[in-house]
C-alpha positions as CSV (number, residue, x, y, z in Angstrom):
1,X,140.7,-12.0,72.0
2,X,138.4,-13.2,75.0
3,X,141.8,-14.4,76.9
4,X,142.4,-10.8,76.5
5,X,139.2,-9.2,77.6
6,X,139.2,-11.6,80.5
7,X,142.3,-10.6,81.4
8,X,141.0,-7.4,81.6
9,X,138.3,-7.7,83.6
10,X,140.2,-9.4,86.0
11,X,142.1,-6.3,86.3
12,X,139.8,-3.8,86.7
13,X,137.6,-5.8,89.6
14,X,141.3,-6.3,91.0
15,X,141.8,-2.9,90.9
16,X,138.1,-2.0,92.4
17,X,138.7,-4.3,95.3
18,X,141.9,-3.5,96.6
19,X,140.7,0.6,96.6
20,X,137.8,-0.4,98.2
21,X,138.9,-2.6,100.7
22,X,141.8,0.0,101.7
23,X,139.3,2.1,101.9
24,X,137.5,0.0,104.6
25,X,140.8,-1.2,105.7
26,X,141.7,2.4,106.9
27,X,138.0,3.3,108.2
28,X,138.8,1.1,111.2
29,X,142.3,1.2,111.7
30,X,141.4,5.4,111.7
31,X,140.2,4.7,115.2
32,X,143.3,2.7,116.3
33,X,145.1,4.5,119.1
34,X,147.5,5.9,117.5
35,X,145.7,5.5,113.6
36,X,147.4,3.5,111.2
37,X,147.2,3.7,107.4
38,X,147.5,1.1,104.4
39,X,149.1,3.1,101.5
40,X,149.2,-0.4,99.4
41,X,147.3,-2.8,100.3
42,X,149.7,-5.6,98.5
43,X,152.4,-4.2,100.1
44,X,151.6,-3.0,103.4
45,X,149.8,-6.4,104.5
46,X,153.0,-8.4,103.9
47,X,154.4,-8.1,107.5
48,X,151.3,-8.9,109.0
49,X,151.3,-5.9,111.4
50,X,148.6,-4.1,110.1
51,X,146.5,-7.1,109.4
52,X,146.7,-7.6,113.0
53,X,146.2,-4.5,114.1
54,X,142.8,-4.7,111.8
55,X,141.5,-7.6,113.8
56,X,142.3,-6.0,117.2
57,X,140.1,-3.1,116.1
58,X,137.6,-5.7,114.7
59,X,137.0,-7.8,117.5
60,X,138.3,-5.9,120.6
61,X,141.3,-8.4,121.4
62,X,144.5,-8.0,121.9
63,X,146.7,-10.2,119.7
64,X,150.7,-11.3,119.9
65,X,152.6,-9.7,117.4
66,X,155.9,-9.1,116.0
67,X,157.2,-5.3,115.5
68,X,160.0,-3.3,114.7
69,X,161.9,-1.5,112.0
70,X,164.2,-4.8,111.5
71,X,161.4,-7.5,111.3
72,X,162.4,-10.7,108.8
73,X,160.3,-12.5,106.9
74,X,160.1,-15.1,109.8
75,X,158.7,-12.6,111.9
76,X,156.2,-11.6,108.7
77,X,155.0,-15.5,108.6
78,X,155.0,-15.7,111.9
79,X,152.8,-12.4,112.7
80,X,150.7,-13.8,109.3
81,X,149.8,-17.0,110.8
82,X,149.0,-15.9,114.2
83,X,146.0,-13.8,112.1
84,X,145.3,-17.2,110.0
85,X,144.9,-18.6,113.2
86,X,142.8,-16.1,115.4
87,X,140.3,-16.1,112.2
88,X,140.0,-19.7,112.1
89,X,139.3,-19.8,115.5
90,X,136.1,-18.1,114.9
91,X,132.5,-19.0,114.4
92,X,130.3,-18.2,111.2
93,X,127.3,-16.6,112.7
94,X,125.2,-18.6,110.5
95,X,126.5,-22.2,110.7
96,X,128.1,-22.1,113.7
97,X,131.5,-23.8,112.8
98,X,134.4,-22.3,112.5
99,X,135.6,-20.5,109.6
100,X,137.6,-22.0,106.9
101,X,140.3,-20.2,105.2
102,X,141.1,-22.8,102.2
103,X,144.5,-22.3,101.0
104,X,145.2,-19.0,102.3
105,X,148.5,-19.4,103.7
106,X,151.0,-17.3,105.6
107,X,153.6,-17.4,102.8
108,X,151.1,-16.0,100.2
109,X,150.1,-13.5,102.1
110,X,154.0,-12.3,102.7
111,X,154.4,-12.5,99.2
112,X,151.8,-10.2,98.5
113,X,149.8,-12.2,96.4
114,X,147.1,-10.3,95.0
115,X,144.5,-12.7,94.7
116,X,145.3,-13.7,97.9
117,X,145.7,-10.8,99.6
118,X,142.0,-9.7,98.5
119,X,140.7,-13.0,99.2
120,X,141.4,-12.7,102.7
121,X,140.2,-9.1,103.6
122,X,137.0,-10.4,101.8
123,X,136.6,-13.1,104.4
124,X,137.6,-10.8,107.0
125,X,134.7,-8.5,105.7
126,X,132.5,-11.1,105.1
127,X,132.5,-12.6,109.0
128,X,132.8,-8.8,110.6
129,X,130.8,-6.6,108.6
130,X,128.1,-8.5,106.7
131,X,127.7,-11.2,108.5
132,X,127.4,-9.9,112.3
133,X,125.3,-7.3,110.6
134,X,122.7,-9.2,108.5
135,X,122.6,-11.5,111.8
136,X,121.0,-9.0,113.7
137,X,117.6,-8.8,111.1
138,X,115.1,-10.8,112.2
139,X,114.6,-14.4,111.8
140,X,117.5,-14.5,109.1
141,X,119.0,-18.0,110.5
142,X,116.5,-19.9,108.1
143,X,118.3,-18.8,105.5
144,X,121.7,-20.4,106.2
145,X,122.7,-22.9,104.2
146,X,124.4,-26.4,104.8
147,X,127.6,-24.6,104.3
148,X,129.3,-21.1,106.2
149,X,128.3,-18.4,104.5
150,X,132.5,-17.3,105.2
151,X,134.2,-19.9,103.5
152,X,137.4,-19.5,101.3
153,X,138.2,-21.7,98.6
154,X,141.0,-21.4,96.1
155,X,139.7,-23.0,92.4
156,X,140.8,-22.4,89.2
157,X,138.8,-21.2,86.2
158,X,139.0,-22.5,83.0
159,X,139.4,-19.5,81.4
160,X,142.6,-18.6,83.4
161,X,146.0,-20.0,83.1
162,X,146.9,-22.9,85.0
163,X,149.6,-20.5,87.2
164,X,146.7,-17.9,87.6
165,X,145.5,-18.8,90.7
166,X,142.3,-17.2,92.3
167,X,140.9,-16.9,95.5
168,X,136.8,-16.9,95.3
169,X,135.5,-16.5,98.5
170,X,132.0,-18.1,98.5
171,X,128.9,-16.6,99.6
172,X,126.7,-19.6,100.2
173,X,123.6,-17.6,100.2
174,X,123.0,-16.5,103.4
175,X,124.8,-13.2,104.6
176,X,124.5,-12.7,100.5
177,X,120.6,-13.4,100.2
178,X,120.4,-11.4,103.6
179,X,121.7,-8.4,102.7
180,X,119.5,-8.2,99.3
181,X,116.4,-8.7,101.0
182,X,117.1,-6.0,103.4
183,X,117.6,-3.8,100.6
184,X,114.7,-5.0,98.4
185,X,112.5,-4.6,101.3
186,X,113.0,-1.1,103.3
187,X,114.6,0.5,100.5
188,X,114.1,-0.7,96.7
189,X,110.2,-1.4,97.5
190,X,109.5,2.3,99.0
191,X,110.1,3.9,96.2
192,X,109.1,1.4,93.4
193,X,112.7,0.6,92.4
194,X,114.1,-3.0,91.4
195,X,117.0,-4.7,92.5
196,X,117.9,-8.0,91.7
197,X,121.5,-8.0,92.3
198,X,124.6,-6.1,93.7
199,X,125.9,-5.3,90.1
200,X,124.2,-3.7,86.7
201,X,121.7,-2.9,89.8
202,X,123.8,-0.3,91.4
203,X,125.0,1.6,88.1
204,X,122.9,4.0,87.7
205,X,123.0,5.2,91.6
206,X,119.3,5.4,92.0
207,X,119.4,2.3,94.5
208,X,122.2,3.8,96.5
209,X,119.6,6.9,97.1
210,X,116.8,4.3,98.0
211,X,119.0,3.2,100.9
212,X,119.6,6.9,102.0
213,X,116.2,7.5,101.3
214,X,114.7,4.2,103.9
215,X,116.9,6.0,106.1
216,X,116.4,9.8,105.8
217,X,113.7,10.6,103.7
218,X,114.1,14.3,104.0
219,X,117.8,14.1,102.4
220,X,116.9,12.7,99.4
221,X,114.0,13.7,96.2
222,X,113.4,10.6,94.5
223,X,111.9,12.1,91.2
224,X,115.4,14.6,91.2
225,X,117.2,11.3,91.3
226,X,115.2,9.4,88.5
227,X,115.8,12.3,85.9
228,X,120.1,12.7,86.6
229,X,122.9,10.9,85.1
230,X,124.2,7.7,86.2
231,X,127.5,9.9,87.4
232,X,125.6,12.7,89.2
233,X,123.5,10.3,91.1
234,X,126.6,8.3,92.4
235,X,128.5,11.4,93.5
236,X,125.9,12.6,95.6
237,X,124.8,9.7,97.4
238,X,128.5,8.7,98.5
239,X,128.6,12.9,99.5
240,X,125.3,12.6,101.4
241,X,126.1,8.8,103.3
242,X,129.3,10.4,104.3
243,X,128.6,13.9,105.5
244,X,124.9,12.9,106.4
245,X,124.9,9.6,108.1
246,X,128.6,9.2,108.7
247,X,129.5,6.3,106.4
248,X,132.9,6.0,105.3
249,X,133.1,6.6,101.2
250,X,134.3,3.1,100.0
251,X,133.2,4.0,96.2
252,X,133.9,6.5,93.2
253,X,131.6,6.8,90.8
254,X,133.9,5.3,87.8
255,X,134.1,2.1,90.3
256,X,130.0,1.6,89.5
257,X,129.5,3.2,86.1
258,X,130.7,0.6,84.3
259,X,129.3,-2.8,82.6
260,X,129.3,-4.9,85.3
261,X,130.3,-3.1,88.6
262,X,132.4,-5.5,90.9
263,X,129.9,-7.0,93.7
264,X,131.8,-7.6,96.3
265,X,133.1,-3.9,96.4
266,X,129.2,-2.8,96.6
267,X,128.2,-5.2,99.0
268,X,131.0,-3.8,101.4
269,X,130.4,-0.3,100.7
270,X,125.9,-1.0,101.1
271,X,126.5,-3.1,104.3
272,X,127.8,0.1,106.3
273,X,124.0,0.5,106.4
274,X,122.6,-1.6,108.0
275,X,123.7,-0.1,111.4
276,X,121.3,2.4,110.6
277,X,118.5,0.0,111.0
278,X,117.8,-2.1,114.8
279,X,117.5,-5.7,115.7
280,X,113.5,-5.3,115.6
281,X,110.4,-8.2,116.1
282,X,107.2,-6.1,115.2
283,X,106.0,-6.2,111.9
284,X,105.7,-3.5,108.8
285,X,105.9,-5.5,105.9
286,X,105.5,-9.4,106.2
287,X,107.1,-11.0,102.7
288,X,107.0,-14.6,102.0
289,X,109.8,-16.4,99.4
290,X,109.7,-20.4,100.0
291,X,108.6,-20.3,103.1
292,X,110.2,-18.0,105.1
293,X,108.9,-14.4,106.4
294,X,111.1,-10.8,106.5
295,X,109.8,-8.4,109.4
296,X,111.7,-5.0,108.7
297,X,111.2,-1.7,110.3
298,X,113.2,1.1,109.3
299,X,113.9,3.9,112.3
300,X,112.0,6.3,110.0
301,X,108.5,4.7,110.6
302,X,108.3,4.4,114.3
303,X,105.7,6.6,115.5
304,X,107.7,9.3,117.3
305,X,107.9,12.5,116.1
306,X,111.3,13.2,113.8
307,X,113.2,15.1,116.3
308,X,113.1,12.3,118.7
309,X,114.2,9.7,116.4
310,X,116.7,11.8,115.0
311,X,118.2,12.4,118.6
312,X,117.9,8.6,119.7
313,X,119.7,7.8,116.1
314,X,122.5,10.6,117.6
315,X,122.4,9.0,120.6
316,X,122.6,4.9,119.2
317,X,125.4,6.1,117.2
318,X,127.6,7.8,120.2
319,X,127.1,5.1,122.7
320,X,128.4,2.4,120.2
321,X,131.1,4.8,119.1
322,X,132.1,5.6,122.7
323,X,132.4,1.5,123.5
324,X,134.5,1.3,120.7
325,X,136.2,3.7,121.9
326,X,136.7,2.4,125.9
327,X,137.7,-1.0,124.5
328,X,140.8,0.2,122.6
329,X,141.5,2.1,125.7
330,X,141.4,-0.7,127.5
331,X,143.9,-2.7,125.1
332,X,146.4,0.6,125.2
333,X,149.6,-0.5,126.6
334,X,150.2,2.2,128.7
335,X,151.2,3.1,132.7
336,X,148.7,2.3,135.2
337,X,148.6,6.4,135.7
338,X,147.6,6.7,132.0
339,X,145.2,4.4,131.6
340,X,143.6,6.0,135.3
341,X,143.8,9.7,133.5
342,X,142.2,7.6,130.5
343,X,139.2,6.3,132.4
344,X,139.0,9.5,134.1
345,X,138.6,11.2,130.5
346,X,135.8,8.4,129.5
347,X,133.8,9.2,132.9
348,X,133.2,12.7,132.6
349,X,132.3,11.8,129.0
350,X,129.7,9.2,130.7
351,X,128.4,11.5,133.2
352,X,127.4,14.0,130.7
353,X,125.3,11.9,128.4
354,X,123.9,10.3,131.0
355,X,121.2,12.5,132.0
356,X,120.4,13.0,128.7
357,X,119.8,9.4,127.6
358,X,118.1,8.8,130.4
359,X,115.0,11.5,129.8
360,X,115.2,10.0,126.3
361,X,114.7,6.0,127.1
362,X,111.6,6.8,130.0
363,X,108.8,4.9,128.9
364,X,105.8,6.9,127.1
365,X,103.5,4.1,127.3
366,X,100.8,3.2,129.6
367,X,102.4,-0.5,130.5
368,X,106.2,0.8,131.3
369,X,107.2,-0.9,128.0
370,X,110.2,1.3,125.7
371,X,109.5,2.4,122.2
372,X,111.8,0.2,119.8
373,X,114.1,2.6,119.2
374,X,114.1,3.3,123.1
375,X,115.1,0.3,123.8
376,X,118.0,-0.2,121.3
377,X,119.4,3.1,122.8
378,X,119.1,1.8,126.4
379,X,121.0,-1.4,125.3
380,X,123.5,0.4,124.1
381,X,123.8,2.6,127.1
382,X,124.1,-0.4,129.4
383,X,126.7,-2.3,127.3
384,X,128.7,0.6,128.0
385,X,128.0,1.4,131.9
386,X,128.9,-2.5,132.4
387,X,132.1,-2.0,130.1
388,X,133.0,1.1,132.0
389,X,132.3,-0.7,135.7
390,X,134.4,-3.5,134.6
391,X,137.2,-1.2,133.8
392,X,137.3,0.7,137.2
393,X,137.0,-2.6,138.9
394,X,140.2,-3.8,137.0
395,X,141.9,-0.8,137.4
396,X,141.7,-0.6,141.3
397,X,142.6,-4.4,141.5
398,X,146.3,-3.1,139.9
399,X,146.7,-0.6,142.6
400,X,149.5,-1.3,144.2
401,X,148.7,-2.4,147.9
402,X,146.8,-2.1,149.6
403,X,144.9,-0.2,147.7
404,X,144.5,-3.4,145.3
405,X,142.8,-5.1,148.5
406,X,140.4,-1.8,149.0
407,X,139.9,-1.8,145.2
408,X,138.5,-5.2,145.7
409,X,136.0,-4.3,148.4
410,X,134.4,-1.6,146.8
411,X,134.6,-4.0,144.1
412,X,132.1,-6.2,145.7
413,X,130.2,-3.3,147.7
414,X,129.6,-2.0,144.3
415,X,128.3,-5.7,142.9
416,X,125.9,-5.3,146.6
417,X,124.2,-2.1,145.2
418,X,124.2,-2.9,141.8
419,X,121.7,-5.9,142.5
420,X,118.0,-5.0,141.8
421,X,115.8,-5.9,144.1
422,X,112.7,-7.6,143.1
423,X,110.1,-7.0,145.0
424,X,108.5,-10.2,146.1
425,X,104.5,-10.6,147.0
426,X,105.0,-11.3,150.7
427,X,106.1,-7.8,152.4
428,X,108.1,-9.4,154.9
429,X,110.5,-11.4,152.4
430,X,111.0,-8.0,150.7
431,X,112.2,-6.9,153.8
432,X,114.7,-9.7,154.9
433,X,116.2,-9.4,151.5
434,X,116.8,-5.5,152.0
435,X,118.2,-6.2,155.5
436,X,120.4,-9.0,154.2
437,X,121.9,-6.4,151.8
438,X,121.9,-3.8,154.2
439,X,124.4,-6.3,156.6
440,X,126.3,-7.4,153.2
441,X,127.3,-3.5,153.0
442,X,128.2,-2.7,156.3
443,X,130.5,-5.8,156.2
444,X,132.6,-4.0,153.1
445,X,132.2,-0.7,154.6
446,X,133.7,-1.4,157.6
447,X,136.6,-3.1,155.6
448,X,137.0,0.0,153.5
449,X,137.4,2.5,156.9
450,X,139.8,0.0,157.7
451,X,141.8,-0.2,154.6
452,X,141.2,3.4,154.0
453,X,143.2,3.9,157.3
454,X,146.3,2.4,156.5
455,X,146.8,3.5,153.4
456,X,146.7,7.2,155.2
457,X,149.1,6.1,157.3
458,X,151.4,4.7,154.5
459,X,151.2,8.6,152.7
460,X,152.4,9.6,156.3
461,X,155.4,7.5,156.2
462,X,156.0,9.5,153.1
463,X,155.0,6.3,150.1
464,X,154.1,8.8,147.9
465,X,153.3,6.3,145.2
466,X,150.4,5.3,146.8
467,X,149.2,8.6,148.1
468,X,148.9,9.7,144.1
469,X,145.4,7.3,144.3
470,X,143.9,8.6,147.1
């Protein structure tokens, strides 16, 4: 009888995690170019295509792989362990070391091995989602532990068969402990609420409104959500994280409303959250557990008016969206023409939100300083200026010569204007470093009449190729 009911369970949490990590699965490879989709997880990840495919979008490399129609299950193992591989050649954010995939092998993986299989997207969710996430709250690092918080380990429970093996993934109580303080302090403690777990806590949906609520206060009624069923309540906060805030809907209602609700499905669908909130210093609520101290600020309390932080929020969320977005562009193996008409796309994109962010990040305070929220949306906007420079630069070093050569030297008149110049406290230093930069650009301009001349002259000698870049 309890071999059965184990059995059971094991079932149903299997069942939970591999809908709710295809679910995650397909939320980023959505923004692949062109999107790919994972129909069954068991099946789908055998010829390690999509997996890497997943860790391009993940980390914004591009990674050797083996594709086709034909592929064997050499190819399979082969595209498998070059994913093994690329993950172990990580760091934990926490520890620092690299991450350790404990008897996760290729073969497994090609086999379709459930336990396996779900063992590894948890790792892979783990070390890109939760932890890069939860490392971004302040002063977090105290809470690491002697060991990664992304390690996988293969053990075997005495309850289970000795052919039952089962990938447990352990969460040595960092990203784990992170993520719960987070909630239990800018959620769970605005609105009165326990939770103690990611499990029996979650059930009755009320925490899953808490979070909405930290974040949007004027989405969600509290007392409205205290009086509804466990069912109701989880319906509409999945509806309103979606359509509201954009977060994909990892979760069903019948996956929560149940005895014990599978933890490592809710901690994946609750981390999506935490994007919502900024890498902030300045202190709202100081709370001491052995020792150490949680400063959290949610958007929603930083005194600007709600329109503002409602359009910076807008704003946050297209910049980081839109660098996404460049960097798979970037990866595209496509024609030097395409990827110009690509960048071309991006830069009018850039030139139109530019004005706007910048009338948004101008400092309101007497000292110069930015607002919090100011200052996450400037970050974000130069991440992506610098991404975008980069790519012109690279794309004008392909030219063809010798526009590759005057690609280069507005390359480095560009670096020339780019610099700040810091005003120093003797006038006449200013000066000589203005003048120096002044004689650094007419240097590169007078290259770039010159190279500029004979590329006209190669369009007159009819190389039309090079003409289409002028």
């Amino acid at each position: 009888m309890e071999s059965t009911l184990y059995f059971q369970k094991l079932q149903y949490q299997e069942s939970v995690q591999k809908r709710t990590f295809t679910k995650w699965i397909n939320s980023h490879l959505a923004k692949r170019n062109p999107p790919m989709l994972v129909n069954d997880l068991f099946e789908d990840i055998k010829d390690g295509v999509m997996l890497i495919a997943l860790l391009e979008v993940l980390s914004g490399q591009k990674l050797p792989c083996e594709q086709g129609r034909q592929l064997k299950r050499i190819h399979w193992v082969a595209n498998i362990g070059t994913a093994l591989k690329f993950l172990e050649g990580r760091r934990s954010v926490y520890r620092g070391s690299p991450i350790k995939l404990v008897n996760i092998n290729s073969t497994d993986i090609a086999d379709g091995r459930p336990s396996i299989v779900l063992g590894l997207v948890w790792t892979i969710i783990l070390y890109f989602q939760i932890e890069e996430l939860t490392s971004n709250l302040p002063q977090l690092q105290s809470l690491s532990s002697s060991a990664s918080s992304v390690e996988s380990v293969v053990s075997s429970e005495t309850a289970s068969p000795p052919s039952k093996r089962k990938v447990v993934t352990k969460v040595q109580g960092s990203a784990r402990k992170a993520l719960l303080k987070w909630i239990q302090y800018t959620a769970a403690k605005q609105v009165g609420i326990e939770i103690k777990d990611f499990g029996q806590s979650w059930r009755s949906g009320v925490a899953f409104h808490s979070v909405i609520h930290a974040i949007r206060p004027d989405l969600v009624d509290m007392d409205k959500v205290k009086g509804r069923s466990n069912r109701e309540n989880l319906e509409e906060a999945f509806m309103l994280a979606e359509t509201e805030l954009g977060i994909p809907r990892l979760l069903d209602p019948e996956d929560v409303n149940v005895d014990k609700p599978d933890e490592k499905s809710i901690m994946t669908y609750v981390a999506q959250f935490l994007k919502y909130y900024p890498d902030l210093h300045h202190t709202v609520t100081d709370v001491q557990e052995n020792d150490v101290s949680f400063s959290f600020i949610p958007i929603t309390v930083l005194n600007r008016g709600s329109e503002d932080r409602l359009m910076l929020r807008d704003l946050k969320v297209w910049a980081e969206q839109f660098e996404r977005d460049l960097a798979r562009a970037q990866m595209a193996e496509t024609s030097l023409q395409e990827k110009y008409q690509s960048f071309k796309h991006f830069r009018v994109q850039y030139e139109l939100k530019r004005k706007p962010i910048e009338l948004a990040t101008q400092s309101l305070r007497k000292d110069g300083k930015l607002l919090l929220d100011q200052a996450i949306v400037k970050q974000a906007w130069d991440r992506v200026s610098s991404r975008l420079f980069d790519w012109h630069i690279q794309l004008d070093k392909s030219l063809p010569e010798p526009l590759g050569t005057i690609g280069a030297w507005l390359y480095r008149a560009e670096v020339v204007l780019r610099e700040e110049v810091s005003i120093q406290q003797a006038h006449e230093e200013t000066a000589n470093i203005i003048h120096r930069k002044l004689e650094q650009l007419k240097v590169n301009i007078h290259a770039f009449i010159l190279g500029t001349t004979t590329s006209k002259l190669y369009c007159k000698l009819g190389l039309s190729s090079f003409c289409y870049y002028i």
